[in-house]
Backbone bond lengths (Angstrom), bond angles and torsions (degrees), N, CA, C in turn:
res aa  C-N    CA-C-N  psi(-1)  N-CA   C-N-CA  omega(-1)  CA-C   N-CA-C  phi
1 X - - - 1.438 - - 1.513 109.65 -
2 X 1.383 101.09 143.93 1.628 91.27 174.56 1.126 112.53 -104.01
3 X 1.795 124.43 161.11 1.339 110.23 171.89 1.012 149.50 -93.86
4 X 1.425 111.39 51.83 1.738 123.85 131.57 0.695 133.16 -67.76
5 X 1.621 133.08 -32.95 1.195 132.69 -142.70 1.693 111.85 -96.91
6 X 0.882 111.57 -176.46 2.064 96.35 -173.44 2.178 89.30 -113.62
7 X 0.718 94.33 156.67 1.742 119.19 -166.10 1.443 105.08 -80.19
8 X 1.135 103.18 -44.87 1.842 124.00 -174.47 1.537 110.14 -54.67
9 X 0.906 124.82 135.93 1.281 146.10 174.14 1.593 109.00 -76.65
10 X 1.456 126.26 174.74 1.282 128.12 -144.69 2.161 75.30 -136.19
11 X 0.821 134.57 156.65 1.760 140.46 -159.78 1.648 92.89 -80.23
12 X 2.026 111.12 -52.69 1.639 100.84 173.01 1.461 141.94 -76.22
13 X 1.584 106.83 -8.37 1.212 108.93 152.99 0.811 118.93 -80.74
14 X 1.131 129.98 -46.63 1.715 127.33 172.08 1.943 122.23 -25.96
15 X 1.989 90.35 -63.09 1.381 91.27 174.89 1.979 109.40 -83.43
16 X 1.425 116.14 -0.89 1.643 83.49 151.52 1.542 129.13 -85.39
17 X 1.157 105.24 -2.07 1.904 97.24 -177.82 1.343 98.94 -117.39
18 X 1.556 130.62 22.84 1.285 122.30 123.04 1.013 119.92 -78.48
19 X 1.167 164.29 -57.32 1.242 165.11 114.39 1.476 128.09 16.41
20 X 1.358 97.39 -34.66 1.775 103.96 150.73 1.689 114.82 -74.35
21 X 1.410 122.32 -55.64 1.108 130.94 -171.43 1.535 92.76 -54.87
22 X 1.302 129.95 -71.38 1.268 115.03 173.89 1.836 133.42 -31.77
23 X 0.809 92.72 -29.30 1.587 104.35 173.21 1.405 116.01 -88.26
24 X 1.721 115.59 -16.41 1.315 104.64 -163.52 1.919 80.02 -93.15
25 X 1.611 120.84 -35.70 1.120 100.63 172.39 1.600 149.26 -31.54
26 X 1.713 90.04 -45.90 1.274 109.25 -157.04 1.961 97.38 -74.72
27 X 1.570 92.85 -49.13 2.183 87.67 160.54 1.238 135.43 -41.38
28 X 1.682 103.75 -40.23 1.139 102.24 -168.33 2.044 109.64 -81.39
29 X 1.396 101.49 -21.49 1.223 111.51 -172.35 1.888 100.36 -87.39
30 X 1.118 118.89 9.80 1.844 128.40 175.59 1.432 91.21 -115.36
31 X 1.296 126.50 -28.37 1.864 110.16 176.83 1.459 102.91 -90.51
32 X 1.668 110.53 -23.89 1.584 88.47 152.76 1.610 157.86 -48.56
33 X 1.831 77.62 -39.52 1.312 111.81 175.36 1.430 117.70 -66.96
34 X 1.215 113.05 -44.90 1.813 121.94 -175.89 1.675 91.14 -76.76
35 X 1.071 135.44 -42.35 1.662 122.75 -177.07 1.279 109.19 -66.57
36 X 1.578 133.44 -56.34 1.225 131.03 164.76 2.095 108.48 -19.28
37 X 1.501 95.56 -80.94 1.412 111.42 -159.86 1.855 117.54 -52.83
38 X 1.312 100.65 -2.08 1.633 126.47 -165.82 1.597 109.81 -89.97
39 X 1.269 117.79 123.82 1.610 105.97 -148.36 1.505 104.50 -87.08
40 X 1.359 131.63 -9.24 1.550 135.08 175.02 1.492 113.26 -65.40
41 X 1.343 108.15 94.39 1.645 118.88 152.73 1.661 110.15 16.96
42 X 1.253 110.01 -79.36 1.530 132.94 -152.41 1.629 105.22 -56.14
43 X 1.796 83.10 -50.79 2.308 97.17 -170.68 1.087 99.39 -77.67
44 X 1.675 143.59 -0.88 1.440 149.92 169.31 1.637 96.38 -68.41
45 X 1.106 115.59 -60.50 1.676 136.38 -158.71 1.484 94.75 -62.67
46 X 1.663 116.53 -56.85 1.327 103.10 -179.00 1.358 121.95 -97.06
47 X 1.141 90.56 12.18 1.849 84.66 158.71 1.680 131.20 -105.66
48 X 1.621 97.77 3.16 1.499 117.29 -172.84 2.117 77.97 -94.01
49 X 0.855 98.40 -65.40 1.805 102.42 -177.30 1.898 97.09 -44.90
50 X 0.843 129.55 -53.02 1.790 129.21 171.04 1.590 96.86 -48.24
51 X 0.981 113.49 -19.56 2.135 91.58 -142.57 1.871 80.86 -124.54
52 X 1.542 122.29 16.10 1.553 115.74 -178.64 1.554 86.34 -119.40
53 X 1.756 113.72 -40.28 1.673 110.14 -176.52 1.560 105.11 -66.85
54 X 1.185 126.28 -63.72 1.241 132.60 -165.47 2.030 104.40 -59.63
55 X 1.157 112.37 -22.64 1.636 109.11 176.88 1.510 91.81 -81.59
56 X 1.719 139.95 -69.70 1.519 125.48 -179.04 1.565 117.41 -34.08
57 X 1.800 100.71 -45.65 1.469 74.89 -161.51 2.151 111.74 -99.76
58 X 1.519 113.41 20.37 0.740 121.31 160.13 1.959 124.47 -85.87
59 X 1.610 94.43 -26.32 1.462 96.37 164.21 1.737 111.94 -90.30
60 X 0.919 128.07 -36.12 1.632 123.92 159.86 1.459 96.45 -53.00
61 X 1.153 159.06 -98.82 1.650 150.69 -160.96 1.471 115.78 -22.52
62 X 1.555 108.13 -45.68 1.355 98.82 -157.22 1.676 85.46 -104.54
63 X 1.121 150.70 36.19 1.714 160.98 147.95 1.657 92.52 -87.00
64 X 1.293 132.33 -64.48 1.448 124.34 173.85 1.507 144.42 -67.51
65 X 1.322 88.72 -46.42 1.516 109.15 175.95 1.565 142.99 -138.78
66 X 1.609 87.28 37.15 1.762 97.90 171.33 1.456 93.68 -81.90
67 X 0.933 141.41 -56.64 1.474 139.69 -171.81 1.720 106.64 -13.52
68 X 1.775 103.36 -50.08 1.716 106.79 -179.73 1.255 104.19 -52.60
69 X 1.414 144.04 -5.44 1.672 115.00 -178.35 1.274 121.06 -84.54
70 X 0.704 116.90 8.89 1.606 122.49 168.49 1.348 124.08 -113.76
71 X 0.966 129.26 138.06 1.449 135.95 -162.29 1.852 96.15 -98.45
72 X 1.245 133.73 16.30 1.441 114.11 155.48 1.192 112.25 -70.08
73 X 1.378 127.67 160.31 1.545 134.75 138.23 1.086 97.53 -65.35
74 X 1.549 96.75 143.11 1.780 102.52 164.82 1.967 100.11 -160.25
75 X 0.983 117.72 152.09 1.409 105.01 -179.30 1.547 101.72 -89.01
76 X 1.448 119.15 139.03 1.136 136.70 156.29 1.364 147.01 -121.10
77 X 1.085 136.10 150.68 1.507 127.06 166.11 0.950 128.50 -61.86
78 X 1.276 125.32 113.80 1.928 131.65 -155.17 1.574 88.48 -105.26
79 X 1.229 118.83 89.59 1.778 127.49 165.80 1.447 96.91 -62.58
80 X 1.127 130.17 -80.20 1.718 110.13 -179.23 1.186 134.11 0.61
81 X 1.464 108.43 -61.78 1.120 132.79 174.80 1.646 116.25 -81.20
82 X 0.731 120.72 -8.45 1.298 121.40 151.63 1.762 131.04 -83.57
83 X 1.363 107.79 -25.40 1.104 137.12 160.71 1.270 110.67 -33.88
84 X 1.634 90.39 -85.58 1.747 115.14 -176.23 1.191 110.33 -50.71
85 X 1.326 136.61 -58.62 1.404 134.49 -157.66 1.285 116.27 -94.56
86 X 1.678 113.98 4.80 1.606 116.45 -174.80 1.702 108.65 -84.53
87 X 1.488 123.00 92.75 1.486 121.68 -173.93 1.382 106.43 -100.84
88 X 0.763 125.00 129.63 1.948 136.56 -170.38 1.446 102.17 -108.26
89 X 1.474 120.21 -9.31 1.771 105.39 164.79 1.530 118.57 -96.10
90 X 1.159 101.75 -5.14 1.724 110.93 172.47 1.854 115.29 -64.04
91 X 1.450 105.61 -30.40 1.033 134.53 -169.82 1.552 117.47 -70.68
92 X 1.522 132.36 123.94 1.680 135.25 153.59 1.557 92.42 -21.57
93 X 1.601 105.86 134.91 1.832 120.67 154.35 1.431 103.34 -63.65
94 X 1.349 127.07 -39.12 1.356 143.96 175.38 1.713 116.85 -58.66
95 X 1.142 112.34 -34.74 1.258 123.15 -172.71 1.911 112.29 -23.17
96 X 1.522 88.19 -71.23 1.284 95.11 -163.39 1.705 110.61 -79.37
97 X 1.367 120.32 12.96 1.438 132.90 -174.26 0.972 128.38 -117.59
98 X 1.276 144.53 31.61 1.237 140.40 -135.45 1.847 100.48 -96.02
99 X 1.698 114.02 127.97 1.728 118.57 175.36 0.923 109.55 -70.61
100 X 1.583 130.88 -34.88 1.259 103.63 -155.44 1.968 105.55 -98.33
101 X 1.328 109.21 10.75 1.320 99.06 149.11 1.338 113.61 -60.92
102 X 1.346 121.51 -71.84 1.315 115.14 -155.96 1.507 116.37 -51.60
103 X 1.415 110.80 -35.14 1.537 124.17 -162.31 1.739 110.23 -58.09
């Protein structure tokens, strides 16, 4: 992207590449399934390692961005973005201390 352009997504793209991600889940959690059920030691091991990544980062996804499946507007809290732009050295050492409350 260059920087002009605005970062933000448009509400129907948004909810189509949730809707992909959801789908890429649901594959990846059926190649889990066929590695599990597969009687070689080894494709057990890496499919328990498939089926521990794909559960984190399916519960991290849907903490941020299940909200996109629906095509209402609705106002929300964009944590991402709070993420990114939260800098704590910009900030007074004092900030969060103030004496003459207590005093």
């Amino acid at each position: 992207m260059s920087g002009g352009t605005s970062s933000k997504m448009s509400s129907g793209y948004r909810y189509e590449a949730n809707v992909i991600v959801f789908v890429a889940l649901i594959g990846a959690l059926r190649i889990c399934h066929s590695m599990l059920s597969y009687p070689c030691l080894t494709t057990k091991f890496f499919g328990t390692f498939l089926l521990i990544f794909t559960t984190f980062f399916a519960f991290t996804w849907s903490r941020y961005h299940s909200s996109g499946l629906t095509r209402r507007r609705r106002a929300h809290f964009n944590e991402l973005n709070v993420i990114e732009t939260y800098q704590i050295s910009s900030r007074d050492p004092d900030y969060d201390f103030i004496v003459s409350i207590l005093l």
